[in-house]
C-alpha positions as a Markdown table, in Angstrom:
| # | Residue | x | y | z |
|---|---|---|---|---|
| 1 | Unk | 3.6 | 21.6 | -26.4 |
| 2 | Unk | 0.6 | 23.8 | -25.4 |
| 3 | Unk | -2.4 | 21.9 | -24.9 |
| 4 | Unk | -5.6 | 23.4 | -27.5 |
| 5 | Unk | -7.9 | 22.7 | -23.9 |
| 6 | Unk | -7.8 | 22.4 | -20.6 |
| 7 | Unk | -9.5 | 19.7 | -18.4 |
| 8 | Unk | -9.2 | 21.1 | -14.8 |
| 9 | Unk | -10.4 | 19.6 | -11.8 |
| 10 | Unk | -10.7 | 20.8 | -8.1 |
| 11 | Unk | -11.1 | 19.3 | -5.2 |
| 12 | Unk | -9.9 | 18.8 | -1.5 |
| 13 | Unk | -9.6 | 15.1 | 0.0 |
| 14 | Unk | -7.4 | 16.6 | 2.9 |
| 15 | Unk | -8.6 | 16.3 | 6.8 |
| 16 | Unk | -12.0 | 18.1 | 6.2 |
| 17 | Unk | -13.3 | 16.5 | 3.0 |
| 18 | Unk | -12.1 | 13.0 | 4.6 |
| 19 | Unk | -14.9 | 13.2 | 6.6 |
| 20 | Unk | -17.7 | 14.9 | 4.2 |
| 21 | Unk | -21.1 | 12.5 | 3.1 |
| 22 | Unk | -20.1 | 14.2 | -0.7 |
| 23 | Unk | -17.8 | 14.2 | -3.2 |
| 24 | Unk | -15.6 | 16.9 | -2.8 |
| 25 | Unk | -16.3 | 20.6 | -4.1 |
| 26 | Unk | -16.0 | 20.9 | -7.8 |
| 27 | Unk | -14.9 | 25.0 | -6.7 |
| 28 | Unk | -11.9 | 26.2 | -7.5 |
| 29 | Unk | -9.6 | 27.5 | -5.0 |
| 30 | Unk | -9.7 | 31.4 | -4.4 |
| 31 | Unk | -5.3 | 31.4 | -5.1 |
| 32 | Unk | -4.6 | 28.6 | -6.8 |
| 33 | Unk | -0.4 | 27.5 | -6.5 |
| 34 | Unk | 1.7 | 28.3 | -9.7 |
| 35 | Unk | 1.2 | 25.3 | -11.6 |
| 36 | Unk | 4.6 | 23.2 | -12.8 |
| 37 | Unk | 4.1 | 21.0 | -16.0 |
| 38 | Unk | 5.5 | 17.3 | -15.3 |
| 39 | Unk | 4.3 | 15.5 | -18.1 |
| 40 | Unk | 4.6 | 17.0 | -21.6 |
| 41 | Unk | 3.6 | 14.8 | -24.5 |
| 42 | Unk | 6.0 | 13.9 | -27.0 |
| 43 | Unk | 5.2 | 13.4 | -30.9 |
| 44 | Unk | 7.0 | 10.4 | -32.4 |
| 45 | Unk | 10.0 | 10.4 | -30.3 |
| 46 | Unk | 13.0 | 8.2 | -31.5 |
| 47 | Unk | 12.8 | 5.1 | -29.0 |
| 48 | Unk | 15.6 | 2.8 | -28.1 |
| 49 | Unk | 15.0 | -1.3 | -27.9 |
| 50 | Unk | 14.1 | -0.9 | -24.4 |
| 51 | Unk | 11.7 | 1.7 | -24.5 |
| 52 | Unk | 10.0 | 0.2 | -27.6 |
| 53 | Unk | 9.8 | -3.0 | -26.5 |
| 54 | Unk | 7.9 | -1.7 | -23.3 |
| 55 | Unk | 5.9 | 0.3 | -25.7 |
| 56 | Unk | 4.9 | -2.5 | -27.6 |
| 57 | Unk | 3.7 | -3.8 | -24.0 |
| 58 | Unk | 1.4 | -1.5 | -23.1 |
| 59 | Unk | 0.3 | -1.0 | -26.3 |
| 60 | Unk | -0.9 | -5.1 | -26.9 |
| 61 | Unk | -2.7 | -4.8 | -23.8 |
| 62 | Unk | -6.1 | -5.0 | -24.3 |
| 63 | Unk | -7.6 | -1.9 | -22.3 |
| 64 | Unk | -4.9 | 0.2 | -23.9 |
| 65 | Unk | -7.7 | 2.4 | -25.5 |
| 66 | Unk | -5.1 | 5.3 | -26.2 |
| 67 | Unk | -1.4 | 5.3 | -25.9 |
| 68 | Unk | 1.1 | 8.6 | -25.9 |
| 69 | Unk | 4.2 | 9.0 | -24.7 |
| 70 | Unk | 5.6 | 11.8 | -22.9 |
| 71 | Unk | 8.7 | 13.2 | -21.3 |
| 72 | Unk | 8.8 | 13.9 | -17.3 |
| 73 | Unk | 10.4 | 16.5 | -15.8 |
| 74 | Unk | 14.0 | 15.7 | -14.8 |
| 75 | Unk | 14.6 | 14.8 | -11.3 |
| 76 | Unk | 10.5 | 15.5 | -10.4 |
| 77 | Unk | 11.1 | 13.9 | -6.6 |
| 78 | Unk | 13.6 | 16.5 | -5.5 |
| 79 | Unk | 11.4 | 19.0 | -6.3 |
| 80 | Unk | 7.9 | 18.4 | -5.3 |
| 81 | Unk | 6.1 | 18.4 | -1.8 |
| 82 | Unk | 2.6 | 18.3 | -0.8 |
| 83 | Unk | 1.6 | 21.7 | -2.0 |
| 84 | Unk | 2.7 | 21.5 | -5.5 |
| 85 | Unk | 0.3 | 22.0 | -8.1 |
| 86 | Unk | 1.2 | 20.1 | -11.2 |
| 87 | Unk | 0.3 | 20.1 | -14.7 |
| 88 | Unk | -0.1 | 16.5 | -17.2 |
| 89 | Unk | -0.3 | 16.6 | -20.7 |
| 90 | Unk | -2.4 | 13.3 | -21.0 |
| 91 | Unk | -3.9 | 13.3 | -24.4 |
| 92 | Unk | -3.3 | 15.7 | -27.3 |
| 93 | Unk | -5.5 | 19.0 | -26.6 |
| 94 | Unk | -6.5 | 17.6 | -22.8 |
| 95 | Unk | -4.3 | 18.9 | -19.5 |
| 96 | Unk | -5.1 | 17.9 | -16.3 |
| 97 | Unk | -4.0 | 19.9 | -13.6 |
| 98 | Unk | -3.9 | 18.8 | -10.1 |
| 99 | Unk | -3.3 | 20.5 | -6.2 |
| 100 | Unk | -1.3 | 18.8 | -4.1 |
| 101 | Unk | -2.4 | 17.3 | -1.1 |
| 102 | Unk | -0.5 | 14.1 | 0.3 |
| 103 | Unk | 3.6 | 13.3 | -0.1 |
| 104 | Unk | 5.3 | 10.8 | 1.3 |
| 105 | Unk | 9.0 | 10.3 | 1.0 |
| 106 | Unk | 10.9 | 6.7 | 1.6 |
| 107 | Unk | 14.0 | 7.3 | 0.6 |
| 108 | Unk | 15.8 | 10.5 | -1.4 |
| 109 | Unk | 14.1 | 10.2 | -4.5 |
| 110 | Unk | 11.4 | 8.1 | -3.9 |
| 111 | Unk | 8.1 | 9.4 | -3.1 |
| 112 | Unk | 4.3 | 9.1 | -3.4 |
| 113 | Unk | 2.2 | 12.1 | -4.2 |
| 114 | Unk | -1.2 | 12.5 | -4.6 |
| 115 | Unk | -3.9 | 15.6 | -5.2 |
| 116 | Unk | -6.9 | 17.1 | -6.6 |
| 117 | Unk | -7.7 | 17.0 | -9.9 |
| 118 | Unk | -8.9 | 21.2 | -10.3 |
| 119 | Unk | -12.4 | 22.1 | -11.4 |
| 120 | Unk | -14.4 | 18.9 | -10.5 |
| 121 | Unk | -13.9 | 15.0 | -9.7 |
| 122 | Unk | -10.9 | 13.4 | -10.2 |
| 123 | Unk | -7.0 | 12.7 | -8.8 |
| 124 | Unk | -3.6 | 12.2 | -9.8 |
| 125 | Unk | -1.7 | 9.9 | -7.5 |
| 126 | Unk | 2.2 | 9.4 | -8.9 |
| 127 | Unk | 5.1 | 7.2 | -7.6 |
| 128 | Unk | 8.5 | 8.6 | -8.5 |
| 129 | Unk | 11.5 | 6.6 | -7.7 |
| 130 | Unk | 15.0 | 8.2 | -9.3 |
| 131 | Unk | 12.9 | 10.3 | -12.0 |
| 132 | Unk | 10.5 | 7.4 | -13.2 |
| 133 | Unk | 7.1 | 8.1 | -12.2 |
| 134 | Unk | 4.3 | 5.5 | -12.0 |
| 135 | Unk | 1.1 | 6.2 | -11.7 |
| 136 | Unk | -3.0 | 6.9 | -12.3 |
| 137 | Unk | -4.6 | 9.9 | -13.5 |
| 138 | Unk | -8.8 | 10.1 | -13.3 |
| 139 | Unk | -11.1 | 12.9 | -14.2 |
| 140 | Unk | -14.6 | 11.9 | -13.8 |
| 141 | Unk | -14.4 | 8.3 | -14.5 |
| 142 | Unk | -12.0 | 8.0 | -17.1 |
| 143 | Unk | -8.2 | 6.8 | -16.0 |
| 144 | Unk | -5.2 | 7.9 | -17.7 |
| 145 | Unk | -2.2 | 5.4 | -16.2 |
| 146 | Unk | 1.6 | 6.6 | -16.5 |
| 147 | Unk | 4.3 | 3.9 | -16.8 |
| 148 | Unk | 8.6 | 4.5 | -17.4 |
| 149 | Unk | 9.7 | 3.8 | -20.6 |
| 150 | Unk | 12.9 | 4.5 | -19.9 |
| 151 | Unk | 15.7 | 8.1 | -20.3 |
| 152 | Unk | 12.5 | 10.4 | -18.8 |
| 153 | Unk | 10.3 | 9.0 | -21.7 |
| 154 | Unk | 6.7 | 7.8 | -20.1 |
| 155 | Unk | 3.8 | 5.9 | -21.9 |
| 156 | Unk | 0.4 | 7.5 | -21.1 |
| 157 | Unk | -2.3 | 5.4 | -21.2 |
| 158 | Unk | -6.0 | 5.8 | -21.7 |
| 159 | Unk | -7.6 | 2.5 | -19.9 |
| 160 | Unk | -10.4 | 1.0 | -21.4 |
| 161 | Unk | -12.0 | -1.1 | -18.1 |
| 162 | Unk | -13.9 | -3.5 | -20.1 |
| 163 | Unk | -10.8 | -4.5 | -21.6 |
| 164 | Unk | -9.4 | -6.0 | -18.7 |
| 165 | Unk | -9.5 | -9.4 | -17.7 |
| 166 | Unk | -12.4 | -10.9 | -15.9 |
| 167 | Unk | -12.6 | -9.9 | -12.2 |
| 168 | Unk | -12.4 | -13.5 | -11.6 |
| 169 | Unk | -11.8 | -16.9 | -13.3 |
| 170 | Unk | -15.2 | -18.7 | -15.2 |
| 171 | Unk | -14.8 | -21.6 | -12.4 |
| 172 | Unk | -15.0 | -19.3 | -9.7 |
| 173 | Unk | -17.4 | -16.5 | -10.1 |
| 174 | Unk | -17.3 | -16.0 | -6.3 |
| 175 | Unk | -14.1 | -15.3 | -6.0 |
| 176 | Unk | -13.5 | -17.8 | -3.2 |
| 177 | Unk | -11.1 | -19.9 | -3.6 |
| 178 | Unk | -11.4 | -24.0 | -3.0 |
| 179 | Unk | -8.8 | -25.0 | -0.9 |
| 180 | Unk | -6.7 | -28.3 | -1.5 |
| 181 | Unk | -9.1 | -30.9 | -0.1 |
| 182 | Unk | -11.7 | -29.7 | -2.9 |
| 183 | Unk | -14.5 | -27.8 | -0.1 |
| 184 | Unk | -14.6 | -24.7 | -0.1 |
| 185 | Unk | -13.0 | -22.2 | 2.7 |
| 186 | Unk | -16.3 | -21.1 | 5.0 |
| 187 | Unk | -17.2 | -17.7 | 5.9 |
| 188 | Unk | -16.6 | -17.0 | 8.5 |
| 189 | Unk | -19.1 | -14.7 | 10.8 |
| 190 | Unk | -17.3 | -13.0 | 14.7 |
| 191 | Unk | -19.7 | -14.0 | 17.6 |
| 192 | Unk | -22.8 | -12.0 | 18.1 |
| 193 | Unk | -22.7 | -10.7 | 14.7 |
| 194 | Unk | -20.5 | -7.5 | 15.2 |
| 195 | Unk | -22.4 | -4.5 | 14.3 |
| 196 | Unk | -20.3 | -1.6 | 15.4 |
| 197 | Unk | -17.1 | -0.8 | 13.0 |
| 198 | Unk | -14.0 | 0.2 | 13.5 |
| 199 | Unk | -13.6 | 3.7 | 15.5 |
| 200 | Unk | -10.3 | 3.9 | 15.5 |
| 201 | Unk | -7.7 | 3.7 | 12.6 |
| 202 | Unk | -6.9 | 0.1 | 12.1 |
| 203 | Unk | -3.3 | -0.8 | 10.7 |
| 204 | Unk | -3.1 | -3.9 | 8.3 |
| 205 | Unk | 0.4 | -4.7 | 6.8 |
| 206 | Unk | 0.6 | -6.3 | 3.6 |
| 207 | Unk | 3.5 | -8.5 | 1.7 |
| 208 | Unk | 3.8 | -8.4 | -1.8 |
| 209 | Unk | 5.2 | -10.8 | -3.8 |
| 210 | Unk | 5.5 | -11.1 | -8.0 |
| 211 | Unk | 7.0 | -13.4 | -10.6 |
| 212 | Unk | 9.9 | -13.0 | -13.0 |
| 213 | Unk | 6.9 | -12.6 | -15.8 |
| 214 | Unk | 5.2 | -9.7 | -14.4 |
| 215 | Unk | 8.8 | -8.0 | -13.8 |
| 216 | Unk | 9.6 | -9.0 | -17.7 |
| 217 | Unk | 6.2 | -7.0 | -18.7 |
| 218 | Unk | 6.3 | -4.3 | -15.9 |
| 219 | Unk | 9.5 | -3.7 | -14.8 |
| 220 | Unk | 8.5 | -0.3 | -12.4 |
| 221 | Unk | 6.3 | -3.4 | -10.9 |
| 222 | Unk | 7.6 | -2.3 | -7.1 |
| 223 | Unk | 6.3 | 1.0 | -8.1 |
| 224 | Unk | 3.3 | -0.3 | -9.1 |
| 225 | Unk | 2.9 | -1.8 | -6.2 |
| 226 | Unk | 3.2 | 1.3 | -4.0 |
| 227 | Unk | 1.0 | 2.6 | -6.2 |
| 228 | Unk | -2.1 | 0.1 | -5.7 |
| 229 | Unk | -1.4 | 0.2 | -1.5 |
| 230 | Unk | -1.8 | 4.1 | -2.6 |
| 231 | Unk | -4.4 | 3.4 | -4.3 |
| 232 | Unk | -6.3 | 1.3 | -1.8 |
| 233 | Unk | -5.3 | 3.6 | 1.5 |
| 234 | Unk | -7.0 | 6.9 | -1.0 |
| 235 | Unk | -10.7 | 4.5 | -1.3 |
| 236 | Unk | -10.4 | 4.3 | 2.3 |
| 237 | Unk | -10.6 | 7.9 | 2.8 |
| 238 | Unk | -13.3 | 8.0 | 0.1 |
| 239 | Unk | -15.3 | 5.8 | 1.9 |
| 240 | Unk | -14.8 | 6.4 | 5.6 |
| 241 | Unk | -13.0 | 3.4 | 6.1 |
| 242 | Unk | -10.7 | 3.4 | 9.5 |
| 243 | Unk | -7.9 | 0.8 | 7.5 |
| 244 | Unk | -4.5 | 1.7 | 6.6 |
| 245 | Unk | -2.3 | -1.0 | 4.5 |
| 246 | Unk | 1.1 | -0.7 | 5.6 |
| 247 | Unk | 2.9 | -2.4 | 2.6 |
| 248 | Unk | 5.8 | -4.6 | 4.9 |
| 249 | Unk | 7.5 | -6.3 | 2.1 |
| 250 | Unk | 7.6 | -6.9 | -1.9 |
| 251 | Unk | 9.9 | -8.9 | -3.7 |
| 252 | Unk | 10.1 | -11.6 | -6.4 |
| 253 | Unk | 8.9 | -15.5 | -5.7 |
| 254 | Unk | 10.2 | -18.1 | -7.6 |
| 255 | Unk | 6.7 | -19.6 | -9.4 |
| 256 | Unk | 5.8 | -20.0 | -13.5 |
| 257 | Unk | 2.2 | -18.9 | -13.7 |
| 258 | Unk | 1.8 | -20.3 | -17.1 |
| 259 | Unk | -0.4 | -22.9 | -17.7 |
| 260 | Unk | -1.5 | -23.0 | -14.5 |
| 261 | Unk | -5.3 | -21.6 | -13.0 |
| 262 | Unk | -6.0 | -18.4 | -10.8 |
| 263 | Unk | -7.3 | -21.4 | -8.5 |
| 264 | Unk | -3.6 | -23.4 | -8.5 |
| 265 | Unk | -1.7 | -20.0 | -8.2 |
| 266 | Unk | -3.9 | -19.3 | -5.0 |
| 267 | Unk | -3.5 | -22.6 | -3.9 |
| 268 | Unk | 0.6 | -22.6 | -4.4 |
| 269 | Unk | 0.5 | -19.1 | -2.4 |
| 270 | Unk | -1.7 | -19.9 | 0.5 |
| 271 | Unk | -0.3 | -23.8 | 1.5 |
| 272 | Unk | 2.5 | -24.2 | 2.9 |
| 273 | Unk | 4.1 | -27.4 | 2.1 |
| 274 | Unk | 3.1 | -28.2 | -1.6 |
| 275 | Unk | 7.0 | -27.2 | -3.0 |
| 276 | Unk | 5.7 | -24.0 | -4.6 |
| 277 | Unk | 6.5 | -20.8 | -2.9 |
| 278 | Unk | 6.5 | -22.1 | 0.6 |
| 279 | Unk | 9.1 | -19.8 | 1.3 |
| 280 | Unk | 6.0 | -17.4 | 1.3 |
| 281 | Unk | 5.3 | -18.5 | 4.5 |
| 282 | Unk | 8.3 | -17.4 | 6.5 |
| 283 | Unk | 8.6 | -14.0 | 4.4 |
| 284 | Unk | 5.0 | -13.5 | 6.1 |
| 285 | Unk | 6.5 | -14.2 | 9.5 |
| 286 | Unk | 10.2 | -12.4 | 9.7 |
| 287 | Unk | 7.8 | -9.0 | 8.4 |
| 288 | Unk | 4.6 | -9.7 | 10.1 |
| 289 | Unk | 2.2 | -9.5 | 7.3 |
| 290 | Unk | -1.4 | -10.0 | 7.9 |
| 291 | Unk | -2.0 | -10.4 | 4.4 |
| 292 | Unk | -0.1 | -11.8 | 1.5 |
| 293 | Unk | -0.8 | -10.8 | -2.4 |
| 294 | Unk | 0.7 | -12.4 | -5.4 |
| 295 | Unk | 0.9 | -10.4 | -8.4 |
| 296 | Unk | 0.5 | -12.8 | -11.6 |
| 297 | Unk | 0.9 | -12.1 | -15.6 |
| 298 | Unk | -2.0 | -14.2 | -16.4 |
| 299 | Unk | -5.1 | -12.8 | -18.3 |
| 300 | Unk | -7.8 | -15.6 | -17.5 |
| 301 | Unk | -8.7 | -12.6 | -14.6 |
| 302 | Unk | -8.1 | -9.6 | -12.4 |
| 303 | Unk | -7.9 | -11.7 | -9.0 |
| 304 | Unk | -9.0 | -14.4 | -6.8 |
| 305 | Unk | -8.7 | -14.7 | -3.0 |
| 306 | Unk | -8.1 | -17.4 | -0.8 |
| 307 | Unk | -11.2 | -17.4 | 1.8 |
| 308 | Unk | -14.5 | -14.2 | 2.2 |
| 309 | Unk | -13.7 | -13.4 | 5.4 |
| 310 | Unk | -10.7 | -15.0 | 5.5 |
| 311 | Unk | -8.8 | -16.4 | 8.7 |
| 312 | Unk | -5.0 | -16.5 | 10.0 |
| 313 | Unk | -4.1 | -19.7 | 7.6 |
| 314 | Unk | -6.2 | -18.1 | 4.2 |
| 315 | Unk | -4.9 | -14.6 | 4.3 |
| 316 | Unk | -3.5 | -15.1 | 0.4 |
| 317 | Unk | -4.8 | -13.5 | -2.8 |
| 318 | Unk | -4.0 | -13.1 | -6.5 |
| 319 | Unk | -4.1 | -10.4 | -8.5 |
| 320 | Unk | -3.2 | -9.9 | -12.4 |
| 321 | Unk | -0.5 | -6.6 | -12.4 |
| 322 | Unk | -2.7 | -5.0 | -15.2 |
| 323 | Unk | -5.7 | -4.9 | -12.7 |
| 324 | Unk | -4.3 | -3.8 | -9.2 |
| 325 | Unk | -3.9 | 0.2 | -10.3 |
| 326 | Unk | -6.9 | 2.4 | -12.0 |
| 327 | Unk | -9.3 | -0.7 | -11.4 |
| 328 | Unk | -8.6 | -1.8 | -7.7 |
| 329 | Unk | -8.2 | -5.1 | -7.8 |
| 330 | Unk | -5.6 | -5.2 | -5.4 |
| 331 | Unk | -8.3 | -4.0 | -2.3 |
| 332 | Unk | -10.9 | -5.6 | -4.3 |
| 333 | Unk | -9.5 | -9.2 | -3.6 |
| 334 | Unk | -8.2 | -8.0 | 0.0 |
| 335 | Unk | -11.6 | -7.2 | 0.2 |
| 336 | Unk | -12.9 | -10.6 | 0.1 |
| 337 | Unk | -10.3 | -11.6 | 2.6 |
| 338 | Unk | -12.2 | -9.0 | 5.0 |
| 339 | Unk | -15.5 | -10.4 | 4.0 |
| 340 | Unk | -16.8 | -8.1 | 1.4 |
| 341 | Unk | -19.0 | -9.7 | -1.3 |
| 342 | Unk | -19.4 | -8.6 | -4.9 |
| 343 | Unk | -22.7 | -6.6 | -5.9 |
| 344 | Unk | -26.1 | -8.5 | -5.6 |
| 345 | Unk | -26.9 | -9.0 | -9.2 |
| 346 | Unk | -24.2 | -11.7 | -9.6 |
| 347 | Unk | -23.7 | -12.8 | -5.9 |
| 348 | Unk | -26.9 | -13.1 | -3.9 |
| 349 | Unk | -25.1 | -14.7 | -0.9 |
| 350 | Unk | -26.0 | -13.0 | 2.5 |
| 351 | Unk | -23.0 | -15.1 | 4.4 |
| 352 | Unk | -21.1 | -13.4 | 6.3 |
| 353 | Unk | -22.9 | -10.3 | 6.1 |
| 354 | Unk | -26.4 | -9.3 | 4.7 |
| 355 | Unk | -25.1 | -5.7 | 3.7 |
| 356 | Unk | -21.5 | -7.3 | 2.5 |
| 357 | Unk | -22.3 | -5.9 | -1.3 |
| 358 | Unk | -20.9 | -4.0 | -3.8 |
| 359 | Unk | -22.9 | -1.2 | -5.3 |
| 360 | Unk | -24.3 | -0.1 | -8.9 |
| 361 | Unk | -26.9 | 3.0 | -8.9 |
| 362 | Unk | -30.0 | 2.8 | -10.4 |
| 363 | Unk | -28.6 | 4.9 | -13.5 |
| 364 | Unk | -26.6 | 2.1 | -14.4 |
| 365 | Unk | -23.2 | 4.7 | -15.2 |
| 366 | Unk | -20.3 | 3.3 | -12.4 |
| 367 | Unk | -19.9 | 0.9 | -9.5 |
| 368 | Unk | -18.2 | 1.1 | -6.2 |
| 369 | Unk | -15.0 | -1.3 | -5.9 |
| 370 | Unk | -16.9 | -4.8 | -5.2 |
| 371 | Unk | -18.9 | -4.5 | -8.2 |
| 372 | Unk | -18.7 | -6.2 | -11.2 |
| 373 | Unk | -19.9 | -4.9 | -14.8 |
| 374 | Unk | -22.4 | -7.8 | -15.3 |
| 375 | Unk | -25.7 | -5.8 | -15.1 |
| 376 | Unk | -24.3 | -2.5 | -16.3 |
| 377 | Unk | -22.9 | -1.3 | -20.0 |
| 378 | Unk | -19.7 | 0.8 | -19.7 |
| 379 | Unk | -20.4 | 1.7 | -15.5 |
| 380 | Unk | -17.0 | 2.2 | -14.5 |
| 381 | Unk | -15.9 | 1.0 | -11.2 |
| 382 | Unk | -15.0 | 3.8 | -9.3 |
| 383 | Unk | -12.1 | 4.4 | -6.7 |
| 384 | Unk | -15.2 | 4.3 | -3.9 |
| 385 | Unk | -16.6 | 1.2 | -1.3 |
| 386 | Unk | -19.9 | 1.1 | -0.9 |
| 387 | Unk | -21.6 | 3.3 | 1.9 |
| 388 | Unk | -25.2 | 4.5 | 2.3 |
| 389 | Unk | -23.4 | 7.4 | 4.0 |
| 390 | Unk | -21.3 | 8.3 | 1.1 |
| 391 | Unk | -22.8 | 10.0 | -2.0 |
| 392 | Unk | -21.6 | 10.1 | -5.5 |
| 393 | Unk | -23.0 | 12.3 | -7.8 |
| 394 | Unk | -25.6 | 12.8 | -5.4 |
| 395 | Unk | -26.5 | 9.2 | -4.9 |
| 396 | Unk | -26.3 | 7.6 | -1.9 |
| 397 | Unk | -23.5 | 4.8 | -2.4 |
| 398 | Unk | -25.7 | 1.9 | -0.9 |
| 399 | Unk | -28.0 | 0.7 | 1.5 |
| 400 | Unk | -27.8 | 0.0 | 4.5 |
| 401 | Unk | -30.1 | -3.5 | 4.3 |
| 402 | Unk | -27.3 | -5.0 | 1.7 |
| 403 | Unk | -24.6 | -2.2 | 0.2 |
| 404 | Unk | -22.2 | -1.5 | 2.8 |
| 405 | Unk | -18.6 | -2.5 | 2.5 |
| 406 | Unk | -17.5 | 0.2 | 4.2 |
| 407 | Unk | -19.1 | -1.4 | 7.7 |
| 408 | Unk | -17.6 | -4.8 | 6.7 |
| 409 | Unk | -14.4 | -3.7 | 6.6 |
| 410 | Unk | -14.6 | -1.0 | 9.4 |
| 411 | Unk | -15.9 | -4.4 | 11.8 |
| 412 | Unk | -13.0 | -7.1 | 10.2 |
| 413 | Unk | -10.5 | -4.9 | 10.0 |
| 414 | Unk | -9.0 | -5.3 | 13.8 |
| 415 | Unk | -9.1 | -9.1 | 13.2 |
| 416 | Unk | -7.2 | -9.0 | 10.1 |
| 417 | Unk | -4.7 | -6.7 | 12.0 |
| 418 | Unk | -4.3 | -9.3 | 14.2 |
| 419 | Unk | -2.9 | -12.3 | 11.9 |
| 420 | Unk | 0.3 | -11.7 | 12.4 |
């Protein structure tokens, strides 16, 4: 099908742009590559169980503002590489075509990829394992998320953020967890107050694990997976941020999230002799994990971590699998482990850090990845940490008196490293 219009985006978030104050160039490159169509919608294809059941899905979710489905490209793995310019037919009428710029292989047929969205702001970045591709696709600040239905045939997904779940649960709008004596895990703040960040790049590896629920409604959730590490390790970049998550380890845990809280899941991960998921605990050791996440089918919210600036022994978050791609809940609630706060309009705590806040701009339109959507109407949160040395739009993306997640991380980051 030939799209009626094209959406094209450009831009370059390789080794120079890295390092830029701006978002990148919305210039088009002087030759651009031969573009090769990977996603081509499909009109009313005939769907076996499988693929309608996982249809059916993604299309009950509740930020499933728009769902098409669409065939990939056979075999798309074999044939790509980090200069490959690729075309996606996300919408009816609406192409988005993208440069290349990052590809990692794993194994034979299974990569990451990631590039430019051409002609302004925006990126793809794909998982493809064995011709199932996995992924998120933004221009501007709307997010398109790709998902296997099965036999090449792909769901395409318009996400609607404020149909998400809450960031966190009613009973704890901080997003620290209480631990199992009832007080709460204390921030905690590195002697002399640390003020210089990171210089070098910082490694932290994270283990993964999910329950036989999530794998029932998602079952490319290893994909997904990669895909929110991607996803994390690309805001990074954005931001200036010296971190790299190494993903060490993802598997399933035996644990039935139903009926219980965000707070009892993150309790059951994070103690160790309470007869749920203990077995956590020596995973974390035999792969060295500094961090553990569970992933969770459970609405009530996107995420809750153990600890804000967490230690050795509170290194645990949760996360709900509909929230850890296109939204970034996954390094959101990692986030909280390295002492980053939510924005000030809902969180007013300076502990540990003053300038540990998310940001929203004056104009009220996005937020950076700390931020909730309390104060705002429709701001989307953006794949961005705050940073008074970043712009967006040409606003600066904090301050540095109380908007800077980017120096919180930069300064915790070699002490998380060290957990493990």
């Amino acid at each position: 099908m030939r799209a009626r219009s094209l959406l094209v985006l450009a831009a370059t978030l390789g080794a120079a742009a890295c390092q830029s104050d701006a978002i990148p160039s919305a210039t088009p490159a002087m030759t651009e590559p031969v573009q090769e169509e990977l996603l081509t919608l499909v009109t009313a294809p005939p769907l076996n169980s499988v693929q309608q059941r996982r249809l059916s899905v993604v299309r009950e979710r509740g930020s499933s503002a728009q769902v098409n489905v669409a065939r990939v490209q056979a075999a798309p793995a074999q044939r790509l590489n980090r200069k490959s310019a690729l075309r996606f037919q996300v919408a009816p009428g609406i192409s988005v075509v993208a440069d290349g710029e990052n590809f990692v292989q794993r194994a034979p047929g299974d990569v990451s990829w990631s590039g430019a969205v051409r002609g302004g702001v925006g990126r793809v970045q794909l998982v493809m394992v064995d011709g199932a591709v996995t992924g998120t696709i933004t221009v501007d600040r709307t997010t398109w998320s790709v998902a296997p239905l099965g036999d090449g045939l792909h769901s395409v997904t318009r996400i609607d953020q404020n149909g998400l779940p809450p960031e966190h649960a009613p009973d704890n709008p901080s997003g620290a967890l209480r631990d199992d004596f009832g007080g709460a895990l204390q921030a905690r703040v590195p002697a002399g107050g640390g003020t210089v960040g990171a210089l070098a790049n910082t490694t932290i590896n994270v283990a993964v694990v999910y329950t036989a629920s999530v794998l029932a409604a998602a079952p490319n959730i290893a994909s997904l997976i990669q895909l929110a590490v991607d996803e994390t390790n690309q805001s990074y970049v954005n931001s200036g941020i010296n971190i790299t998550f190494n993903r060490v380890y993802t598997g399933p845990v035996t644990y039935n999230e139903a009926s219980r809280s965000f707070t009892q899941h993150t309790n059951a991960l994070a103690l160790t002799a309470d007869g749920l998921m203990d077995n956590v605990h020596t995973l974390r050791n035999t792969y060295a994990a500094d961090v553990v996440l569970l992933v969770v089918n459970d609405s009530e919210a996107c995420g809750q971590a153990a600890a804000i600036n967490a230690t050795a022994t509170s290194a645990f978050a949760v996360a709900d699998y509909t929230c850890i791609t296109g939204y970034y809940s996954f390094g959101h609630e990692i986030g909280h482990l390295q002492g980053a706060r939510h924005d000030r309009y809902v969180d007013a705590s300076t502990s540990p850090y003053s300038y540990g806040h998310g940001f929203i701009p004056a104009s009220k339109t996005w937020r950076t990845v700390m931020s909730y959507g309390n104060n705002c109407s429709n701001c989307t949160r953006i794949q961005y940490w705050s940073n008074p040395l970043k712009t967006y739009g040409g606003v600066a993306m904090g301050t540095a008196l109380y908007e800077d997640n980017a120096r919180v991380l930069n300064l915790t980051a070699p002490t998380v490293a060290a957990f493990r």
